[in-house]
C-alpha angles and dihedrals in degrees: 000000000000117000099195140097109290107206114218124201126221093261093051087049098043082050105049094040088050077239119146099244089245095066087043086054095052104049094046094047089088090051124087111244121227105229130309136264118199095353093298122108115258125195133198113259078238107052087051109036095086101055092033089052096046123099086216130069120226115250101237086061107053110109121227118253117271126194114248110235108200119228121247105289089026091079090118085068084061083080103042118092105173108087097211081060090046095054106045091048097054090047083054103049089044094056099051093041091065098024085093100066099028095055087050098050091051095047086049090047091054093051112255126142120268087246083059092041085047093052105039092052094052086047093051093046086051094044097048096045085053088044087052097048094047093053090047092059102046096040088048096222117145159273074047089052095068104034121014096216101034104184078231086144125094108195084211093066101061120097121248126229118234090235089177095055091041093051097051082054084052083049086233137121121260100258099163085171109049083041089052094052085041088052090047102048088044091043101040079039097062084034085068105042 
């Protein structure tokens, strides 16, 4: 068994202290490192310890506030200053945006038919707008507090699905059409019900 200093990389530390490597980061930026491995900075488990186990950051590494600007399709994030708000609805917007193409893939994946793929990503992207919104509503986070059905979504933002690509791996033709009239009669259908 090895006596000597073992280094240990962000990733190790943030690791080992249960810490996001950011924060890790941050709090050993002000801390010499003791050499590199693989370009990236390394520090001895004893150097680090002390600031990586403390509750409190040392003053010297708090960053100084930014302003978030949203993405394109996040601009309802723009009015929100409550970061608790801010974040859940970008988690939510985020979520919906990709929900489209990663619901068809895994219908497709798991062998259904593109009509099926077509229909169940339209359904997801429906069902996680109105979960959101629920969610929204009964925690009261905005931007759901103030108006129940906030337009917070921009049909430019959401992901599309590469039909054509998904249909060669279905082995099928690309037939939009025929997939957009199956999704409406199985969706109005269950609507209905």
């Amino acid at each position: 068994m090895s006596m000597t200093k073992k280094p240990w990389s962000i990733n190790a530390l943030a690791t080992e202290f249960g810490l996001d490597r950011r924060t890790v980061a941050l709090r050993v930026g002000q801390i010499r490192p003791a050499g590199k491995q693989k370009g990236s900075p390394v520090w001895h488990l004893a150097d680090v310890a002390p600031v990586l186990a403390s509750k409190t950051v040392p003053a010297k590494a708090k960053l100084p506030p930014q302003h978030f600007s949203a993405p394109p399709g996040f601009q309802a994030l723009d009015d929100l200053s409550n970061p608790v708000d801010k974040g859940a609805a970008y988690m939510a917007l985020a979520l919906v945006y990709r929900v489209e193409p990663v619901a068809a893939s895994l219908a497709i994946g798991c062998g259904a038919p593109c009509e099926v793929a077509y229909a169940m990503a339209k359904a997801m992207t429906f069902a996680l707008m109105h979960g959101a919104t629920e969610i929204g509503r009964f925690s009261e986070l905005e931007p759901w507090a103030s108006n129940p059905d906030p337009d917070i979504w921009d049909l430019e933002a959401f992901e599309k699905v590469d039909w054509p690509n998904l249909a060669k791996a279905a082995g099928e033709p690309v037939d939009l059409e025929a997939w957009e009239a199956f999704a409406n009669l199985r969706l109005n259908k269950e609507e209905a019900a």
